[in-house]
VEXNUDO-456518 format. One record per residue: z, x, y of N, C-alpha, C in turn; chain; residue in one letter; residue number from 1. Coordinates in steps of 0.001 Angstrom, whole numbers, m for minus. Atoms other than C-alpha are relative to their C-alpha. Example, Ala and Ser with C-alpha at 12.3 -4.5 7.8 and 13.67 -1.06 7.14 Angstrom:
BEGIN
<node><n_Z>0</n_Z><n_X>890</n_X><n_Y>m1190</n_Y><ca_Z>7800</ca_Z><ca_X>12300</ca_X><ca_Y>m4500</ca_Y><c_Z>0</c_Z><c_X>900</c_X><c_Y>1200</c_Y><unit>A</unit><code>A</code><pos>1</pos></node>
<node><n_Z>m60</n_Z><n_X>m820</n_X><n_Y>m1190</n_Y><ca_Z>7140</ca_Z><ca_X>13670</ca_X><ca_Y>m1060</ca_Y><c_Z>730</c_Z><c_X>m770</c_X><c_Y>1090</c_Y><unit>A</unit><code>S</code><pos>2</pos></node>
This chain:
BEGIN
<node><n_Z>m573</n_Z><n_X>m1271</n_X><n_Y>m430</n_Y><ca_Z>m98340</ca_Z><ca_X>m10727</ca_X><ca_Y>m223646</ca_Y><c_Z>m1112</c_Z><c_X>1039</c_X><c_Y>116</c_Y><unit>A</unit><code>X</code><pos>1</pos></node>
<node><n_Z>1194</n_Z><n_X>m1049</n_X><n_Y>m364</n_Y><ca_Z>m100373</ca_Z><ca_X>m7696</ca_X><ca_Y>m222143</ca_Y><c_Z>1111</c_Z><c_X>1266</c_X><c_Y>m849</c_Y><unit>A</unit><code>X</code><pos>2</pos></node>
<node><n_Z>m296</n_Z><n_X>m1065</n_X><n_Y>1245</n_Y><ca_Z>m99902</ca_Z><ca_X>m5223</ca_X><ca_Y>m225406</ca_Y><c_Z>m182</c_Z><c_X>1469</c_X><c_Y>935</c_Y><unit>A</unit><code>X</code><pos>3</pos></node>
<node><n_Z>370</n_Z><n_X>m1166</n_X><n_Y>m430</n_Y><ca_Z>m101162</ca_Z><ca_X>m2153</ca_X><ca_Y>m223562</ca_Y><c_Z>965</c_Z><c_X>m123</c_X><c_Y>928</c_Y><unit>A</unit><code>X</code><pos>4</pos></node>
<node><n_Z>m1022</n_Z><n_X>m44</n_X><n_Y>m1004</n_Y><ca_Z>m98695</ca_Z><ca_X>m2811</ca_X><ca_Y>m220209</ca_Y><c_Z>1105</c_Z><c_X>114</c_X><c_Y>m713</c_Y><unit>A</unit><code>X</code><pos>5</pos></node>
<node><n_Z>m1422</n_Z><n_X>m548</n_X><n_Y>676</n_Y><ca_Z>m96253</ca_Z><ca_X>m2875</ca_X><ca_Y>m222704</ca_Y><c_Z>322</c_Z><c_X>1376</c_X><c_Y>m636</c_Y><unit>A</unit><code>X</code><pos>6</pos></node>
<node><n_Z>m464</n_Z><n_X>m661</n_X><n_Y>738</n_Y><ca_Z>m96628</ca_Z><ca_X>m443</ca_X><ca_Y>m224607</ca_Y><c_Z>23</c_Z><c_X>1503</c_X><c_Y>1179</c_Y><unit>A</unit><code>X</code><pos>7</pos></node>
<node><n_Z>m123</n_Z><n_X>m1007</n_X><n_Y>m1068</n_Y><ca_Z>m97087</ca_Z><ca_X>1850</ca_X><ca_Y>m221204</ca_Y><c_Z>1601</c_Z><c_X>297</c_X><c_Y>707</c_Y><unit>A</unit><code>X</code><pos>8</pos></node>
<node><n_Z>m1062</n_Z><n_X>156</n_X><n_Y>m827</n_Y><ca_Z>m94220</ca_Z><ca_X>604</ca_X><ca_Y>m219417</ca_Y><c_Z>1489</c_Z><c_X>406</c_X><c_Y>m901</c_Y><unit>A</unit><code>X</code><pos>9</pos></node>
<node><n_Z>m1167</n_Z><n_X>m20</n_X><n_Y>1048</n_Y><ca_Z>m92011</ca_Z><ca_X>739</ca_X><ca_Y>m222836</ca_Y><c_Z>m724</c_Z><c_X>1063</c_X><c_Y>m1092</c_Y><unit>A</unit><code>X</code><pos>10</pos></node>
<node><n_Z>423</n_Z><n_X>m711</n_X><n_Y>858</n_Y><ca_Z>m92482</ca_Z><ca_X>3746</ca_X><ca_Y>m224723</ca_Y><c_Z>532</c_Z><c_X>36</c_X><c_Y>m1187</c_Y><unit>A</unit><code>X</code><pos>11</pos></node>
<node><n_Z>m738</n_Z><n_X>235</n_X><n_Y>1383</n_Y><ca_Z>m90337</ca_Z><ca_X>3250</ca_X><ca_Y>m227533</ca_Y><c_Z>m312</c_Z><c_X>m1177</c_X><c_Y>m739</c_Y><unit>A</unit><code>X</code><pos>12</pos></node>
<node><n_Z>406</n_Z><n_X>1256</n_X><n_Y>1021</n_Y><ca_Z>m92066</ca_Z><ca_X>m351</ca_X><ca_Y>m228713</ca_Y><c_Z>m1342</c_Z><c_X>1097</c_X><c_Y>m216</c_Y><unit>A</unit><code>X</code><pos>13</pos></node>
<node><n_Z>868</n_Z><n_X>m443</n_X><n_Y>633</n_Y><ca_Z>m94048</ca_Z><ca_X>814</ca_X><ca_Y>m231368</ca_Y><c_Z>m1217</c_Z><c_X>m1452</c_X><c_Y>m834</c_Y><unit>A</unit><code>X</code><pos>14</pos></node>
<node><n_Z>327</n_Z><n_X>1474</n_X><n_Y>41</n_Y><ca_Z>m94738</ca_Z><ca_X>m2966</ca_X><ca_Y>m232291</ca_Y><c_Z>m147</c_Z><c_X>m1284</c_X><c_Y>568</c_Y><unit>A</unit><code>X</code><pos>15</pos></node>
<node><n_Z>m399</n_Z><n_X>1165</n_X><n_Y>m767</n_Y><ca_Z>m95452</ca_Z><ca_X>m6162</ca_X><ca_Y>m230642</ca_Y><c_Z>m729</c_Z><c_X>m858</c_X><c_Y>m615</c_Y><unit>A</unit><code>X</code><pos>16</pos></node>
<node><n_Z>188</n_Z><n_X>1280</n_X><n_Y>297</n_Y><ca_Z>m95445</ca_Z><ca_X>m9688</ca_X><ca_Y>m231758</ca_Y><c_Z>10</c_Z><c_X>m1150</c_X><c_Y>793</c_Y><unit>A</unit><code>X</code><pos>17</pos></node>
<node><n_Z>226</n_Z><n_X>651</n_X><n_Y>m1535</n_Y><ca_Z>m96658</ca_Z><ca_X>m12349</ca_X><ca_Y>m229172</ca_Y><c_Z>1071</c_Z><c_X>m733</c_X><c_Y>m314</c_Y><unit>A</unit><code>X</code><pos>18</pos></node>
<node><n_Z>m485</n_Z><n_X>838</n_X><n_Y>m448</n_Y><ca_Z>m94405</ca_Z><ca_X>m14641</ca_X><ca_Y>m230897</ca_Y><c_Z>1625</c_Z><c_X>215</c_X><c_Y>m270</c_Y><unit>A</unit><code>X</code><pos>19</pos></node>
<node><n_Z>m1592</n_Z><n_X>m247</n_X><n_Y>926</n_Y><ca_Z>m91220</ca_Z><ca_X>m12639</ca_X><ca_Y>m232614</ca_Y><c_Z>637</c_Z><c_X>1159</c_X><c_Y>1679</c_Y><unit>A</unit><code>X</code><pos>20</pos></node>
<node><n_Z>m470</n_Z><n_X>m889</n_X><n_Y>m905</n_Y><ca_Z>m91227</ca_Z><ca_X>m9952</ca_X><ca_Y>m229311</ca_Y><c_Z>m651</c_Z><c_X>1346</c_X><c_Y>m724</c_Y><unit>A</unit><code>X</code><pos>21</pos></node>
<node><n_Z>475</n_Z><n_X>m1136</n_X><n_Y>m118</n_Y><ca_Z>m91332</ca_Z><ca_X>m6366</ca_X><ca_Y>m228917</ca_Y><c_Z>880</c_Z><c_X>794</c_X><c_Y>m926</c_Y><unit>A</unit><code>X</code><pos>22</pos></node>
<node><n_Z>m857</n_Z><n_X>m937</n_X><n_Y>1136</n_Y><ca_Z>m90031</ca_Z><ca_X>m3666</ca_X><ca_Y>m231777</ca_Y><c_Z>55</c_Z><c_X>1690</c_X><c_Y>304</c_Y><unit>A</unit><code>X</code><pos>23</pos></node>
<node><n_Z>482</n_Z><n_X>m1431</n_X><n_Y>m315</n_Y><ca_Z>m89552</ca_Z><ca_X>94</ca_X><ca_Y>m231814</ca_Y><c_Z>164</c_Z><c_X>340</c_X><c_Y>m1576</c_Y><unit>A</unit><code>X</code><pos>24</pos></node>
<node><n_Z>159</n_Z><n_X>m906</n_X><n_Y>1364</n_Y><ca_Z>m89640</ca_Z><ca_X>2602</ca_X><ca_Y>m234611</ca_Y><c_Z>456</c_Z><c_X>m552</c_X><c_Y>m1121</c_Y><unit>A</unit><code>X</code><pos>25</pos></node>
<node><n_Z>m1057</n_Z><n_X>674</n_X><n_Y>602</n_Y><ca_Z>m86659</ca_Z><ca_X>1313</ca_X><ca_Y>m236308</ca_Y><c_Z>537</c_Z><c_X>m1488</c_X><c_Y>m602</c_Y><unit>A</unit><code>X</code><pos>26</pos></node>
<node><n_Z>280</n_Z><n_X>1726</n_X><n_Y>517</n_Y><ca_Z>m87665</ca_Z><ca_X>m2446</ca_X><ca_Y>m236264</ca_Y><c_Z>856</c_Z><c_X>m709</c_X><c_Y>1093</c_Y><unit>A</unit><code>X</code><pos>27</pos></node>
<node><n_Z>m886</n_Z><n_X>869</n_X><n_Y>m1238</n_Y><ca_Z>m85000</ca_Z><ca_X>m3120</ca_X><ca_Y>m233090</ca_Y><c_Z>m1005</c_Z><c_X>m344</c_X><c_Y>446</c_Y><unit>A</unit><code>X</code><pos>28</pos></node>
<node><n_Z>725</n_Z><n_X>430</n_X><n_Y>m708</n_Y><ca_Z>m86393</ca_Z><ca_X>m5568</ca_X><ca_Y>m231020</ca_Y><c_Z>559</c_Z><c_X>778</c_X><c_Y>1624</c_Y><unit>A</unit><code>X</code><pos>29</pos></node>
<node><n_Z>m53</n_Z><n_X>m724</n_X><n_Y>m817</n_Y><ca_Z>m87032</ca_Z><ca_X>m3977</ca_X><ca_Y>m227656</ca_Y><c_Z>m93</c_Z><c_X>m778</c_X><c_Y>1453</c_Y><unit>A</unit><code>X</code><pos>30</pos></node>
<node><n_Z>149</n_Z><n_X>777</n_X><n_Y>m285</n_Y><ca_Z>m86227</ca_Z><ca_X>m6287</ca_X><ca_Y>m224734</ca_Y><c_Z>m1013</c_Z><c_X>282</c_X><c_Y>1461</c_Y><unit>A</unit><code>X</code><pos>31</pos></node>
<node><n_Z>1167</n_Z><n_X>m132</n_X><n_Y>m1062</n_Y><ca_Z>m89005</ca_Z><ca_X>m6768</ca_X><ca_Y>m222199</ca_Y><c_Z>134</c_Z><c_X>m1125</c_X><c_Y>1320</c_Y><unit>A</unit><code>X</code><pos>32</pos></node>
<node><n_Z>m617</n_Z><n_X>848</n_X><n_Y>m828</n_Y><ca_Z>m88670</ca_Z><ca_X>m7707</ca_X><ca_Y>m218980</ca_Y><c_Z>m1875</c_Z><c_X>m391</c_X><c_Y>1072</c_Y><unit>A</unit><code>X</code><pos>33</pos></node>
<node><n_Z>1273</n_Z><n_X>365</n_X><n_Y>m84</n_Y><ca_Z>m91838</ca_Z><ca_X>m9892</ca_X><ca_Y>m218365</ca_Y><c_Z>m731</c_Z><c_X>m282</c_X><c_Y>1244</c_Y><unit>A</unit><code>X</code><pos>34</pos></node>
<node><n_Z>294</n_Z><n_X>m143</n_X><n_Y>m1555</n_Y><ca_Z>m91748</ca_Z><ca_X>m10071</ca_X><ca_Y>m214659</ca_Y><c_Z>m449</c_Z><c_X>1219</c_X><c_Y>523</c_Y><unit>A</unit><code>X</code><pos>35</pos></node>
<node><n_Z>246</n_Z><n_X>m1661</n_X><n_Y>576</n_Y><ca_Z>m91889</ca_Z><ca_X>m6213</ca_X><ca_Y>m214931</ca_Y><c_Z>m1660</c_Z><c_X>134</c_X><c_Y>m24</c_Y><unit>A</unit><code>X</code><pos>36</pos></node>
<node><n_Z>1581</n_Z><n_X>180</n_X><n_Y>939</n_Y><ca_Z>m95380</ca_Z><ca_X>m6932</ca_X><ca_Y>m217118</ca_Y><c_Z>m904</c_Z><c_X>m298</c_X><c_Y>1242</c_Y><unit>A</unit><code>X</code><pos>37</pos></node>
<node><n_Z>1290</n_Z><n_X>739</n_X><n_Y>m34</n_Y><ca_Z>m96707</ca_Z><ca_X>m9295</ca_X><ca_Y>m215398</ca_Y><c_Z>m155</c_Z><c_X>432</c_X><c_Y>1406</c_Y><unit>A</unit><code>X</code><pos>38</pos></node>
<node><n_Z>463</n_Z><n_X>m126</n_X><n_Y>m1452</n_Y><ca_Z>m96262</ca_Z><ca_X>m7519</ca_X><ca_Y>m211453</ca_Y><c_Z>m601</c_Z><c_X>1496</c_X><c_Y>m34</c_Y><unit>A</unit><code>X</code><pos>39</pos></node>
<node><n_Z>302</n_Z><n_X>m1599</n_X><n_Y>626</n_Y><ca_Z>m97120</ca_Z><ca_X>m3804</ca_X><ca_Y>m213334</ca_Y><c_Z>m1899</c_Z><c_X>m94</c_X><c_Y>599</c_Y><unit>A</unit><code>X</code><pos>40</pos></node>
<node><n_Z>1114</n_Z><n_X>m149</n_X><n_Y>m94</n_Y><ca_Z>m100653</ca_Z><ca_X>m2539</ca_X><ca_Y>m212000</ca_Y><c_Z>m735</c_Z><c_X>936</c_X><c_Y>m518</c_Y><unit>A</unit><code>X</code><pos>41</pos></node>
<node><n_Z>280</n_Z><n_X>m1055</n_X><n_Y>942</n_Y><ca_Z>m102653</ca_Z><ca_X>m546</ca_X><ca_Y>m214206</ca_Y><c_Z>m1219</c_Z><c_X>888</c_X><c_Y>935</c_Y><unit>A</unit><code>X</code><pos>42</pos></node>
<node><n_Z>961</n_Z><n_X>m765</n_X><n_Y>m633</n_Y><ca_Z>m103906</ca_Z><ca_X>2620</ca_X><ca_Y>m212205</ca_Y><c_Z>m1640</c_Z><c_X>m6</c_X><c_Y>m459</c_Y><unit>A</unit><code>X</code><pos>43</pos></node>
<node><n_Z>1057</n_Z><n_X>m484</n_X><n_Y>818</n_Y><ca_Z>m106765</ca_Z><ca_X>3004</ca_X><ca_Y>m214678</ca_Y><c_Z>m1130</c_Z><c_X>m1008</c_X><c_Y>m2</c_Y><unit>A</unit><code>X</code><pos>44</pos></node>
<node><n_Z>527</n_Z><n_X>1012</n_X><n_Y>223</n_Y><ca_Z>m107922</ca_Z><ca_X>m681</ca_X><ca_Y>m214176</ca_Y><c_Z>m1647</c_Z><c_X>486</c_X><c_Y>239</c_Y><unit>A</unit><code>X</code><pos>45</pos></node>
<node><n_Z>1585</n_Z><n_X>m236</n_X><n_Y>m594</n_Y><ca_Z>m111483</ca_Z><ca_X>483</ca_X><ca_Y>m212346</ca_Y><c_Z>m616</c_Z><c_X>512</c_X><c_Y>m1328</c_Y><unit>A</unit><code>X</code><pos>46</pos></node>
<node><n_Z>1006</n_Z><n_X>m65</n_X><n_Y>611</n_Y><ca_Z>m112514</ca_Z><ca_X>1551</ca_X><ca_Y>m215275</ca_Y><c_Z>m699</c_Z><c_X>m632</c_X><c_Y>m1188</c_Y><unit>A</unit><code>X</code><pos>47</pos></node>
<node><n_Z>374</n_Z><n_X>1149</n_X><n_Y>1797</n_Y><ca_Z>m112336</ca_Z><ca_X>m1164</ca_X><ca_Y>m217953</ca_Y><c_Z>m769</c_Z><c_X>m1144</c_X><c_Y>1124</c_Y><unit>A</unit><code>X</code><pos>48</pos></node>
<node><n_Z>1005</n_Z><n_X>924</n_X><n_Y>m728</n_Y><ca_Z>m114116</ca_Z><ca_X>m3240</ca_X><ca_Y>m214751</ca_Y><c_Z>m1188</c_Z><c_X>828</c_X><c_Y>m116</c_Y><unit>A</unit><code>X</code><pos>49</pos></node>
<node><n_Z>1304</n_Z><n_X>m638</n_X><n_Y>m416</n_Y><ca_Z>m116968</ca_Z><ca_X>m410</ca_X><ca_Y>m214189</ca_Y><c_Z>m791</c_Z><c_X>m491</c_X><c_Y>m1685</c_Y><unit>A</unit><code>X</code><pos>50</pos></node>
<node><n_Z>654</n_Z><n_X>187</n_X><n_Y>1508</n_Y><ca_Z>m117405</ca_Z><ca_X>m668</ca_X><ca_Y>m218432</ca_Y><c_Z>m200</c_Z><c_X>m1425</c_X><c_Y>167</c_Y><unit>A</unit><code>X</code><pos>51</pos></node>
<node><n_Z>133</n_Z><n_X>1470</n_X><n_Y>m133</n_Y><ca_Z>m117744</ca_Z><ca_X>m4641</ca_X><ca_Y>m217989</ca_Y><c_Z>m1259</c_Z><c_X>m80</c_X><c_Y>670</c_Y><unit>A</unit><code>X</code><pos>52</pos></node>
<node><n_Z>1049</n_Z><n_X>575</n_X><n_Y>m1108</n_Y><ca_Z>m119893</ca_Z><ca_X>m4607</ca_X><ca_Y>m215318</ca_Y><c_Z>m1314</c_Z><c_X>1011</c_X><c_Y>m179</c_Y><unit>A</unit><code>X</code><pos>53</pos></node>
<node><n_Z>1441</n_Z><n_X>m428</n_X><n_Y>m57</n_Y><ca_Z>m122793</ca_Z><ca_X>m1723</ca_X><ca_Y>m215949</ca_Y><c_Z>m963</c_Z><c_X>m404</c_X><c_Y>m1046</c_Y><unit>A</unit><code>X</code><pos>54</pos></node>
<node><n_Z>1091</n_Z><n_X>736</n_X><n_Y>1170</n_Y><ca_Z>m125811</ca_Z><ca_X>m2889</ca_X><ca_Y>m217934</ca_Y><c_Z>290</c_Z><c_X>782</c_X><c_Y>m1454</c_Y><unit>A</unit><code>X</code><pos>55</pos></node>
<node><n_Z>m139</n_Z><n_X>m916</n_X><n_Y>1231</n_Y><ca_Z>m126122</ca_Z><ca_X>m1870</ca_X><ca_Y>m221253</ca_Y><c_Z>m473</c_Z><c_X>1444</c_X><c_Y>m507</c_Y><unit>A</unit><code>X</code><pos>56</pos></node>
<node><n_Z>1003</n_Z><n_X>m1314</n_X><n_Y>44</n_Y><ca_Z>m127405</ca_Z><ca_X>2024</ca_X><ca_Y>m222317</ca_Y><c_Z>m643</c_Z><c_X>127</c_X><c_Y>m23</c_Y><unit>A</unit><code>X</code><pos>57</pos></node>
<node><n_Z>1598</n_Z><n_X>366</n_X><n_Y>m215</n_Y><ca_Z>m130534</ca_Z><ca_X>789</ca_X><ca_Y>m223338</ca_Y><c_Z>m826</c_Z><c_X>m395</c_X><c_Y>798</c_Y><unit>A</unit><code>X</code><pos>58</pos></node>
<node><n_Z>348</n_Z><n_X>152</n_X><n_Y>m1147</n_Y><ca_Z>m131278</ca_Z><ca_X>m499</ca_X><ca_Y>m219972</ca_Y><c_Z>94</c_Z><c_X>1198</c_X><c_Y>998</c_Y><unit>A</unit><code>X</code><pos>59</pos></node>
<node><n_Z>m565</n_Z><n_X>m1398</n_X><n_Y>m1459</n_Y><ca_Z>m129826</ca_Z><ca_X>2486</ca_X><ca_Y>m217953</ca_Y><c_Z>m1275</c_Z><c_X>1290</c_X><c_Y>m664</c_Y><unit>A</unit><code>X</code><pos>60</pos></node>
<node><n_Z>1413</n_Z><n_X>m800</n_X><n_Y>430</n_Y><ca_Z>m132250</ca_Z><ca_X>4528</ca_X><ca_Y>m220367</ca_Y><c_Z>m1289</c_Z><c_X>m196</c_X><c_Y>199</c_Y><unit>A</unit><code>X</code><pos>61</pos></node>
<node><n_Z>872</n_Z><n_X>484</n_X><n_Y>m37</n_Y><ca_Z>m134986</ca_Z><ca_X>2512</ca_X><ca_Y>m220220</ca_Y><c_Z>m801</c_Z><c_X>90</c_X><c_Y>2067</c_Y><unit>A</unit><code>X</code><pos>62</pos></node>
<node><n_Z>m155</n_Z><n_X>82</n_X><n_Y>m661</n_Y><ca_Z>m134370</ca_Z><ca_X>2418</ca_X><ca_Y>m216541</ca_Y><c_Z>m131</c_Z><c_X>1573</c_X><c_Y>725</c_Y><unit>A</unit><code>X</code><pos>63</pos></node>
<node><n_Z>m210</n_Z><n_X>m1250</n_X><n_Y>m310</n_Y><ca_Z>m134126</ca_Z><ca_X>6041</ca_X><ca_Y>m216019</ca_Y><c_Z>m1268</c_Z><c_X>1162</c_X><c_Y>m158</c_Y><unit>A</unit><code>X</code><pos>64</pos></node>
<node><n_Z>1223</n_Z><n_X>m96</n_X><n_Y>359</n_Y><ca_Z>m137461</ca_Z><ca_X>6441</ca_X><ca_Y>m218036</ca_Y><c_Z>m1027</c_Z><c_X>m277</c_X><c_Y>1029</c_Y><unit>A</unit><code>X</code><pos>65</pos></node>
<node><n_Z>1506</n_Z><n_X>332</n_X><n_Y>m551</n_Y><ca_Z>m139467</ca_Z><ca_X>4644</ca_X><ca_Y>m215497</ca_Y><c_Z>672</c_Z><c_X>m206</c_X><c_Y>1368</c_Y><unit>A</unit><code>X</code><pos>66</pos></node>
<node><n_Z>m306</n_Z><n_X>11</n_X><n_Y>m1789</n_Y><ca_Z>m137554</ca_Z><ca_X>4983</ca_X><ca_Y>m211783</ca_Y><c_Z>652</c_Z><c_X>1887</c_X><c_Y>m63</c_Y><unit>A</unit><code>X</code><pos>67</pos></node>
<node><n_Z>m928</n_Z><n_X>m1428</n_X><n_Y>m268</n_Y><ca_Z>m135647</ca_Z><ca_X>8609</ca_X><ca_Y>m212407</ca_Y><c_Z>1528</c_Z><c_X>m320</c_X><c_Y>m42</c_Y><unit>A</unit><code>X</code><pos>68</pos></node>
<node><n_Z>m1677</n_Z><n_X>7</n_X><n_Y>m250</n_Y><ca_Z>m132313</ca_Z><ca_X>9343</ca_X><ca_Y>m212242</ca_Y><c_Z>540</c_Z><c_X>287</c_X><c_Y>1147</c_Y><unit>A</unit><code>X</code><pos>69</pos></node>
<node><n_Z>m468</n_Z><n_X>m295</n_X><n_Y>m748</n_Y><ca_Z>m131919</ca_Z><ca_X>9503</ca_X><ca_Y>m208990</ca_Y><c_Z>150</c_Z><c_X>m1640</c_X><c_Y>593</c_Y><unit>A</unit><code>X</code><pos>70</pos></node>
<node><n_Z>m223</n_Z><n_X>1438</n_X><n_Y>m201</n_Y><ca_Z>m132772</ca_Z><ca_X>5927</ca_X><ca_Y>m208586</ca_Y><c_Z>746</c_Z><c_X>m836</c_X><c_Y>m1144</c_Y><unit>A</unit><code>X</code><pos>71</pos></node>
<node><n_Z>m952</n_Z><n_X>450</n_X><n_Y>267</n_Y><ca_Z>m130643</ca_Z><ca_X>5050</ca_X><ca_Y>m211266</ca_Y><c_Z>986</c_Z><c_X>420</c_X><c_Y>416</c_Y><unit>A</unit><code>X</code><pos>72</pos></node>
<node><n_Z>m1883</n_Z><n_X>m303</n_X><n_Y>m643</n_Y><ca_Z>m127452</ca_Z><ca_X>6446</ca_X><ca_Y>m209898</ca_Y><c_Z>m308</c_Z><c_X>m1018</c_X><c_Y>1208</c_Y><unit>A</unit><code>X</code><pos>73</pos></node>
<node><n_Z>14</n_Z><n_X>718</n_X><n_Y>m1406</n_Y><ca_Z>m128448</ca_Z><ca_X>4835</ca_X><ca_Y>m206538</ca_Y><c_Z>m129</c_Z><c_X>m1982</c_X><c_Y>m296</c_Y><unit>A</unit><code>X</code><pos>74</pos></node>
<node><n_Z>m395</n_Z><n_X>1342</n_X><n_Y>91</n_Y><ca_Z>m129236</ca_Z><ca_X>1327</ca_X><ca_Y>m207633</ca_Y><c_Z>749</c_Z><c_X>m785</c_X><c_Y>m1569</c_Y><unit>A</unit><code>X</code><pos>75</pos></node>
<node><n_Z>m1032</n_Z><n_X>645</n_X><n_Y>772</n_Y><ca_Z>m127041</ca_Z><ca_X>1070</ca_X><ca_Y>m210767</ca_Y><c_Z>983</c_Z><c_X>681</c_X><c_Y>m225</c_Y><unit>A</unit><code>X</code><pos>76</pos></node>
<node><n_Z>m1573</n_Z><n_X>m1067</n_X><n_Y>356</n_Y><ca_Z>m124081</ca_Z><ca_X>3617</ca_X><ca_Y>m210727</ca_Y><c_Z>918</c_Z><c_X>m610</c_X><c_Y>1482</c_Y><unit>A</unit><code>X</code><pos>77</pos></node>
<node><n_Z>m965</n_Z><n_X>442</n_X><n_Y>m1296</n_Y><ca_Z>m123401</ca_Z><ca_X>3445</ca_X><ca_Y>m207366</ca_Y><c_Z>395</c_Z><c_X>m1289</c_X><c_Y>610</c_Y><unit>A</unit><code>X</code><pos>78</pos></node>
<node><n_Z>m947</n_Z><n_X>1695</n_X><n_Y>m208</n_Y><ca_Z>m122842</ca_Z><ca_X>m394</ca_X><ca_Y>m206582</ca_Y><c_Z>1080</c_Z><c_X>m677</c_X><c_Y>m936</c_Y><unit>A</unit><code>X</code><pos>79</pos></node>
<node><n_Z>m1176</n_Z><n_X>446</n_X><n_Y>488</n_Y><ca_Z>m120593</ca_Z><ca_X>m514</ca_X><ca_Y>m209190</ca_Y><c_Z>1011</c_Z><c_X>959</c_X><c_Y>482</c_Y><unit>A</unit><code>X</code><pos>80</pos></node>
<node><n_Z>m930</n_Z><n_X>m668</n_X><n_Y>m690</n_Y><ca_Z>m118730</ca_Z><ca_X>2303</ca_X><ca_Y>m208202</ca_Y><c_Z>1008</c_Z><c_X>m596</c_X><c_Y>1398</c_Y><unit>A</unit><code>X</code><pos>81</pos></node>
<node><n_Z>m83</n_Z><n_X>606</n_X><n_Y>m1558</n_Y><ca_Z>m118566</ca_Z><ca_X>995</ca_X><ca_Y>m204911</ca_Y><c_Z>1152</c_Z><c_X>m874</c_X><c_Y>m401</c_Y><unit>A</unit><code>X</code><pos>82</pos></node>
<node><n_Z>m960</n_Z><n_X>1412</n_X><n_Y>322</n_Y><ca_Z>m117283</ca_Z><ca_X>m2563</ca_X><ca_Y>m206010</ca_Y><c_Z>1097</c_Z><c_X>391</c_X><c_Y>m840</c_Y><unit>A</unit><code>X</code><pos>83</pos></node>
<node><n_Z>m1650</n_Z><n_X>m186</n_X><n_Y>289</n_Y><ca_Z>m114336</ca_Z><ca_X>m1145</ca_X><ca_Y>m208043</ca_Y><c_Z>130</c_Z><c_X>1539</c_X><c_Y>m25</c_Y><unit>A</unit><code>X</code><pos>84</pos></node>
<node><n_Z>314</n_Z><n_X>m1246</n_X><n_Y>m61</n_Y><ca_Z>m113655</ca_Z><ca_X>2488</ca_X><ca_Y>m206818</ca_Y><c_Z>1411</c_Z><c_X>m151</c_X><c_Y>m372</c_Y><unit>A</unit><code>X</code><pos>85</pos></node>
<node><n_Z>m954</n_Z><n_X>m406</n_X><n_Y>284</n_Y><ca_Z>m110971</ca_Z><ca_X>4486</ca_X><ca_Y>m208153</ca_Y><c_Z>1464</c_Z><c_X>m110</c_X><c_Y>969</c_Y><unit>A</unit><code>X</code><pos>86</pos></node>
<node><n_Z>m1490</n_Z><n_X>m123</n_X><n_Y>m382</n_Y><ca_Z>m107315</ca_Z><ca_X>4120</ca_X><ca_Y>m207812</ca_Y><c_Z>403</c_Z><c_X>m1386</c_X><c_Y>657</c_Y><unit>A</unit><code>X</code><pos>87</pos></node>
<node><n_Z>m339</n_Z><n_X>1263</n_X><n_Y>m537</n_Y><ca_Z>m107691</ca_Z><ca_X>97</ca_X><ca_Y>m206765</ca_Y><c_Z>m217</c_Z><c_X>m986</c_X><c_Y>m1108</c_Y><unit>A</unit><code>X</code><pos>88</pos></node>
<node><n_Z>19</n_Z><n_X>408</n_X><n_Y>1232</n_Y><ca_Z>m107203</ca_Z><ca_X>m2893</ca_X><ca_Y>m208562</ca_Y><c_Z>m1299</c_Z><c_X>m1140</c_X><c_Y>639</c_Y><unit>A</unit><code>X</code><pos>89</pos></node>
């Protein structure tokens, strides 16, 4: 189960158990409708890809030290940007 889609799509589960289901405040189970889940697109996705995909800080520093920051934005900000720009999945 995708915990975060749930807990977006269902604001009242305050709990989820992959294998007992979904709970709210009160301990009711909260029923989830998993077709729902699993066709749900998360606006926000571009940015848990951009965090995946840019090098690590110590590189972008290191990197920034000895080309500028103008050539880091250009050859490591902006091709990721590019490849997952806002508001797509």
């Amino acid at each position: 189960m995708n915990h975060r889609i749930i807990y977006k799509l269902y604001p009242t589960v305050v709990t989820i158990d992959d294998t007992e289901g979904a709970f709210d405040k009160d301990g009711n189970k909260v029923e989830i409708n998993l077709s729902l889940v699993n066709a749900w697109v998360d606006p926000e996705q571009y940015k848990y890809q951009r965090a995946k995909e840019y090098p690590a800080i110590s590189e972008q520093l290191d990197y920034i030290y000895h080309n500028g920051i103008n050539a880091w934005k250009t050859d490591m900000i902006d091709p990721v940007k590019t490849k997952y720009p806002k508001g797509t999945v």
